[in-house]
FIPAMAR-391398 format. One record per residue (C-alpha): residue number from 1; residue in one letter; x, y negated, z. Coordinates in nm, 4 decimals. Layout:
N
<node num="NUM" residu="A" u="X" v="Y" w="Z"/>
...
This chain:
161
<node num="1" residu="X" u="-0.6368" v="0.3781" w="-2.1925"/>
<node num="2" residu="X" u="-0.3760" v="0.6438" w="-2.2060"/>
<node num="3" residu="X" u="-0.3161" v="0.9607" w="-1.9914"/>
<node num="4" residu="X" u="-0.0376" v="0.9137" w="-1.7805"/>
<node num="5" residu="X" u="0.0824" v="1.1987" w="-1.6140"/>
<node num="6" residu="X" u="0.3002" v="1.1489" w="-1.2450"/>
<node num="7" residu="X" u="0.5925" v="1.4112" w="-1.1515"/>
<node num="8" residu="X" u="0.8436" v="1.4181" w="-0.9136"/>
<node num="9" residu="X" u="1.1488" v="1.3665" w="-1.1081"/>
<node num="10" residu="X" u="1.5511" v="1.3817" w="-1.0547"/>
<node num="11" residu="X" u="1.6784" v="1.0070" w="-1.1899"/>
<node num="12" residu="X" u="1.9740" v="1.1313" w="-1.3145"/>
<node num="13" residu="X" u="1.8068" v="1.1337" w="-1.6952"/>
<node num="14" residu="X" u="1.8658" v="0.8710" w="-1.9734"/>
<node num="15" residu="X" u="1.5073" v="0.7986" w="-1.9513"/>
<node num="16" residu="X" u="1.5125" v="0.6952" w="-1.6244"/>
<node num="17" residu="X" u="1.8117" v="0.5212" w="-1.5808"/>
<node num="18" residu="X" u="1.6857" v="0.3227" w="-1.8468"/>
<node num="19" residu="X" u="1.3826" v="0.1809" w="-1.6296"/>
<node num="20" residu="X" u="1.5986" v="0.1196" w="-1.3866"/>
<node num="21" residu="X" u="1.8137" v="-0.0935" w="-1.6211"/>
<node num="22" residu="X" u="1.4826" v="-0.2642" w="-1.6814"/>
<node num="23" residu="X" u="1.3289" v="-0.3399" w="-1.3454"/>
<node num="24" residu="X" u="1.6834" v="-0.4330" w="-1.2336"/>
<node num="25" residu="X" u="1.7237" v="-0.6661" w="-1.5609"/>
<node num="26" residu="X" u="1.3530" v="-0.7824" w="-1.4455"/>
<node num="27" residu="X" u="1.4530" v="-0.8665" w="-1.1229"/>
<node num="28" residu="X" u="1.7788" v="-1.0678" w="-1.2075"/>
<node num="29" residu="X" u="1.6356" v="-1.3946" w="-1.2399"/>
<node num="30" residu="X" u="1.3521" v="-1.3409" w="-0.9529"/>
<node num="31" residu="X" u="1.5651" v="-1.3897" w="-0.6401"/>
<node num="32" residu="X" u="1.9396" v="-1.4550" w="-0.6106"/>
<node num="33" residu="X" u="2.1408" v="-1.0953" w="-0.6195"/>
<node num="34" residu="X" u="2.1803" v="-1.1143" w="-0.2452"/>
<node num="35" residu="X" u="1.8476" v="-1.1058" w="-0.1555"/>
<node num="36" residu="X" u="1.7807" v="-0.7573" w="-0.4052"/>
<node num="37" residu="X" u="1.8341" v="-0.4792" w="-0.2687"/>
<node num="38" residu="X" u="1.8248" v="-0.2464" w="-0.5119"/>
<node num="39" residu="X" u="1.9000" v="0.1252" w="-0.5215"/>
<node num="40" residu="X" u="2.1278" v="0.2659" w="-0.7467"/>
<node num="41" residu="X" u="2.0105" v="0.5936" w="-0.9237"/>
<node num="42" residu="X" u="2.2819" v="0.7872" w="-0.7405"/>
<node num="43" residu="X" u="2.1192" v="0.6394" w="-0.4159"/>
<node num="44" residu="X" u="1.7980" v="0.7427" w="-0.5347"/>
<node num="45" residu="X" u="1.8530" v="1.1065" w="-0.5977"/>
<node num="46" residu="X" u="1.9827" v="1.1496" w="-0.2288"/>
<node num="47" residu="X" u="1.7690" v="1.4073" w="-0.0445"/>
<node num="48" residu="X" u="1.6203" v="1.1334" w="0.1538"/>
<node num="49" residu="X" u="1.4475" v="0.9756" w="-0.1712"/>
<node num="50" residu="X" u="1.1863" v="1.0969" w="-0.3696"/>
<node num="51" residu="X" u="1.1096" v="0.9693" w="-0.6908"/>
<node num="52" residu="X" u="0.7926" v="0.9945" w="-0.8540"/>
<node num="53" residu="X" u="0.7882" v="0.9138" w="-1.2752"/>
<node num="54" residu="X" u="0.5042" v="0.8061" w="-1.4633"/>
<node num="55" residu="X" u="0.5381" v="0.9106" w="-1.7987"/>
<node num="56" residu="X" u="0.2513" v="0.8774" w="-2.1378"/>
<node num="57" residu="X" u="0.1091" v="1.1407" w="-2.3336"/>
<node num="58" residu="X" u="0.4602" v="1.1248" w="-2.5150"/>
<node num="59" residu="X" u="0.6708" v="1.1628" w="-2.2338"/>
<node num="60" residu="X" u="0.7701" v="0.8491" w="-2.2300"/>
<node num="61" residu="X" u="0.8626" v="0.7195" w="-1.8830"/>
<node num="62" residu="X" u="0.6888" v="0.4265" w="-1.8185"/>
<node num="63" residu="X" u="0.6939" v="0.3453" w="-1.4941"/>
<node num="64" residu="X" u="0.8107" v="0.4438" w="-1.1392"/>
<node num="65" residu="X" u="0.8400" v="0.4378" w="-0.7921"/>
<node num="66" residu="X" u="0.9858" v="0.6226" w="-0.5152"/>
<node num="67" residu="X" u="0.9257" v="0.6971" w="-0.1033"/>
<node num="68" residu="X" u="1.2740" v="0.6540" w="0.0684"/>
<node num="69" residu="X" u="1.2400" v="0.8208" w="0.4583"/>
<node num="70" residu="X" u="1.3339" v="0.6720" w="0.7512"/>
<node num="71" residu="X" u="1.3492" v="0.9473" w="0.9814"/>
<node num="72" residu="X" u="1.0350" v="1.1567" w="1.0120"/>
<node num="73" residu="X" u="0.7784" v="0.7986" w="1.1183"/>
<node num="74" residu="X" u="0.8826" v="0.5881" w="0.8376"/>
<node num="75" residu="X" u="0.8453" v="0.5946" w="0.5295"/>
<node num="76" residu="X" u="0.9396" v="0.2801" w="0.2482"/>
<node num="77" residu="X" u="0.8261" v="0.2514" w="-0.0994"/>
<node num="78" residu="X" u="1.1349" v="0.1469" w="-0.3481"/>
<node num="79" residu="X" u="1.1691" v="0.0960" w="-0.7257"/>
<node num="80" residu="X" u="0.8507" v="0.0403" w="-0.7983"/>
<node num="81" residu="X" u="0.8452" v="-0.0392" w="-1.1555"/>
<node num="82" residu="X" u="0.5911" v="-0.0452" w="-1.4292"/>
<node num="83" residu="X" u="0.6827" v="-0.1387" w="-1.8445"/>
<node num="84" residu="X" u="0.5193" v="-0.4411" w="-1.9686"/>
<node num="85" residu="X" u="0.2902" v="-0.2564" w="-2.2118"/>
<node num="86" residu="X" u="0.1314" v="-0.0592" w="-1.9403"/>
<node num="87" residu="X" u="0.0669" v="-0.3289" w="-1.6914"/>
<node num="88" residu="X" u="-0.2948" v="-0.3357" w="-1.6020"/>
<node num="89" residu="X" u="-0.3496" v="-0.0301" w="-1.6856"/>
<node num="90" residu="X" u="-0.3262" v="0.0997" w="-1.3038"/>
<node num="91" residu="X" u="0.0172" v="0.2672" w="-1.3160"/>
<node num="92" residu="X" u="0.1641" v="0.0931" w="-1.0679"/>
<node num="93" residu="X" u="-0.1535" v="0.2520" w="-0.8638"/>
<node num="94" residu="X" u="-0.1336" v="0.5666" w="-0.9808"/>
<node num="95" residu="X" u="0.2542" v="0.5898" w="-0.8429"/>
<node num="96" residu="X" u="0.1462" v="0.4545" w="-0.5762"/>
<node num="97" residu="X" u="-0.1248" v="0.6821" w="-0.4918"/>
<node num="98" residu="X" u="0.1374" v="0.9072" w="-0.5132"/>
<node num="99" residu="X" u="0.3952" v="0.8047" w="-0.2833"/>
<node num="100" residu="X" u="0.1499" v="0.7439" w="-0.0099"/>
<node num="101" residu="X" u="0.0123" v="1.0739" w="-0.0606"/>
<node num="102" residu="X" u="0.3684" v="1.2339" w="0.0447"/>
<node num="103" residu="X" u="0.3831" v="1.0362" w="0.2673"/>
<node num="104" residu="X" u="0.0388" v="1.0994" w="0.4273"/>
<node num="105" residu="X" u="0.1476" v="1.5093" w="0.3960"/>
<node num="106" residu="X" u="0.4836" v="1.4372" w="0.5866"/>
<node num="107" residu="X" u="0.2759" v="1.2930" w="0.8539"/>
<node num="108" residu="X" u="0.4529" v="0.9372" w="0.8721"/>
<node num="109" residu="X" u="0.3277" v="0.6803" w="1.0620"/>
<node num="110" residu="X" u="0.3744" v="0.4041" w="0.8418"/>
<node num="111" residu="X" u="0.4563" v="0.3374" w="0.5192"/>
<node num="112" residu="X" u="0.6545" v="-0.0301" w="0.4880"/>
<node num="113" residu="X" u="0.8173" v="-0.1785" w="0.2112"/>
<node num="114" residu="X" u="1.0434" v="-0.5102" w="0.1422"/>
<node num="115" residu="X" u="0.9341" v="-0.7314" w="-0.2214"/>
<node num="116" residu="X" u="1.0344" v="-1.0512" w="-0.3725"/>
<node num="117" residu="X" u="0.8258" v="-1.3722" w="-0.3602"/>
<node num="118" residu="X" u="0.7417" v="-1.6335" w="-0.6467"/>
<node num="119" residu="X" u="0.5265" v="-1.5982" w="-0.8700"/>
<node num="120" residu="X" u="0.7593" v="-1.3408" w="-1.0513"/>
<node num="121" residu="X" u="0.6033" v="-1.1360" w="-0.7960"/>
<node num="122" residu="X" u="0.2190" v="-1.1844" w="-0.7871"/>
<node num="123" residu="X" u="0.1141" v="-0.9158" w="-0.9238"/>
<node num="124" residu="X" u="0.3419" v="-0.6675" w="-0.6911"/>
<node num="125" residu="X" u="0.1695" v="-0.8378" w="-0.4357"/>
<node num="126" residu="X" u="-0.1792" v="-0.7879" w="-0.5378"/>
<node num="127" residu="X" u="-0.1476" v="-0.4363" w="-0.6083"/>
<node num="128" residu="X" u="0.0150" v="-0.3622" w="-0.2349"/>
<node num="129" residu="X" u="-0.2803" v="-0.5595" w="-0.0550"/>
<node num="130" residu="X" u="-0.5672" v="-0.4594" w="-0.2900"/>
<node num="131" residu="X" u="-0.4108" v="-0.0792" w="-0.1415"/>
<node num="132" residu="X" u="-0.4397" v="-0.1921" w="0.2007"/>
<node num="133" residu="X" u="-0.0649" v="-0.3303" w="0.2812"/>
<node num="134" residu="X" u="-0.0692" v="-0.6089" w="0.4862"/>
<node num="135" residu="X" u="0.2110" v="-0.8286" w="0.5337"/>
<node num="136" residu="X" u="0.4473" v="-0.8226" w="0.8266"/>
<node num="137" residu="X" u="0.7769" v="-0.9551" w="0.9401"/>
<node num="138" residu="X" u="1.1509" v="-0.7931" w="0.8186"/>
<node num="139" residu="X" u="1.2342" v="-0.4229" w="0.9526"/>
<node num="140" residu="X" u="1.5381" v="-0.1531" w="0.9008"/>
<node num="141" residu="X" u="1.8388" v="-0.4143" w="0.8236"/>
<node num="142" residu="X" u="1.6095" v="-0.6563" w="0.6162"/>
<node num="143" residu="X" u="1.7364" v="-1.0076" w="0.6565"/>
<node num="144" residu="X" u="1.4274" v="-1.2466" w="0.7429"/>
<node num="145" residu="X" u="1.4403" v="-1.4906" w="0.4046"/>
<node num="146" residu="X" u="1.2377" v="-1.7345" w="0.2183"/>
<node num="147" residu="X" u="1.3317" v="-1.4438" w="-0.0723"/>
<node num="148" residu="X" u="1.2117" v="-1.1327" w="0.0479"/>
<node num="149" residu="X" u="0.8012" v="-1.0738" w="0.1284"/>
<node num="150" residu="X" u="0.7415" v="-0.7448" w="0.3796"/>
<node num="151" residu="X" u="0.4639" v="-0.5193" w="0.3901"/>
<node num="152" residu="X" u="0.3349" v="-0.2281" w="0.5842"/>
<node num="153" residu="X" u="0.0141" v="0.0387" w="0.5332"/>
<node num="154" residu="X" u="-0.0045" v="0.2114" w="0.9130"/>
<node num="155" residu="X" u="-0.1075" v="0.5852" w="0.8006"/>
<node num="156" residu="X" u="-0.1325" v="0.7216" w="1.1903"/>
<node num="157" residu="X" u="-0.4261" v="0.4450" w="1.2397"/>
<node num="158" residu="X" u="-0.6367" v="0.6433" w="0.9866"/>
<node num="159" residu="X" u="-0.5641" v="0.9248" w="1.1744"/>
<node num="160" residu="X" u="-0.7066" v="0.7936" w="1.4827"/>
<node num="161" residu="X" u="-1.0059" v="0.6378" w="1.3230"/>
C-alpha cells in the first residue's frame, strides 16, 4: 500500500492534464458524448472549482477529484478519477474524504453529483453509496437520461442530528 498524499492543486500542469486526458479517454466509450459532461481544465481552474490531486510517494498524480460550488448550499463533486494501478487501494476515498471535508467547512447543505451508468460505472457507484450518497433524481441543468445516474450526501442533516 503506498502513501498517497492529497493537495489542492491548480490543473493547469502537464501532470494533470494528463489524467484528465485519461478519465476523459475512459469515459469515451461509457455513454454517448452527449450525455458527458465533462469539464475542461480551463473550466476547472475557475474560482468556483477546487481541485484536489492525489499524488504517490513520487509525485506522481494518480488520481483526482474536484468540488464545483453552486452558490453557497450546493456543492457537486466532478472529475473524479483514479489510475488503474491504484484502484482499490482507497484513493478514490481518500479524494473524496477530501472534497466533502471542504465542503462540510463551507457549510453546504448538500453535496450532489451526476455519474454514468453500466457497468463501466460500478465501481463509481459503490464508492459514492458505501460514503453515504444516495441516489436521487437530475438537478442544476442535468437532463433526466437512461445515461446519467444522480446522487446526493445532505451535509445540513448531520448537522441537525
Amino acid at each position: 500500500m503506498m502513501a498517497i498524499s492529497i493537495a489542492v492543486e491548480t490543473p493547469l500542469q502537464d501532470d494533470v492534464r494528463a489524467l484528465v486526458a485519461q478519465l476523459n479517454d475512459h469515459l469515451l466509450p461509457l455513454s454517448p458524448l452527449e450525455f458527458q459532461f465533462k469539464m475542461t481544465v480551463e473550466q476547472m481552474a475557475d474560482s468556483d472549482t477546487t481541485l484536489f490531486v492525489a499524488r504517490d510517494d513520487e509525485g506522481r498524480a494518480v488520481g483526482m477529484g474536484a468540488l464545483k460550488a453552486h452558490g453557497p448550499e450546493l456543492g457537486e463533486v466532478k472529475r473524479m478519477y483514479t489510475v488503474p494501478e491504484v484502484r482499490g487501494q482507497r484513493v478514490g476515498r481518500q479524494l473524496l474524504d477530501a472534497i466533502v471535508a471542504l465542503a462540510r467547512q463551507r457549510q453546504m447543505a448538500t453535496v450532489m453529483l451526476e455519474t454514468g451508468t453500466g457497468d463501466g460505472m460500478a465501481e463509481a457507484h459503490r464508492l459514492y453509496t458505501r460514503y453515504g450518497f444516495v441516489p436521487r433524481g437530475p438537478f442544476l441543468d442535468y437532463p433526466d437520461s437512461a445515461w446519467s445516474a444522480f446522487f446526493e450526501l445532505r451535509l445540513d442533516a448531520e448537522q441537525a442530528a
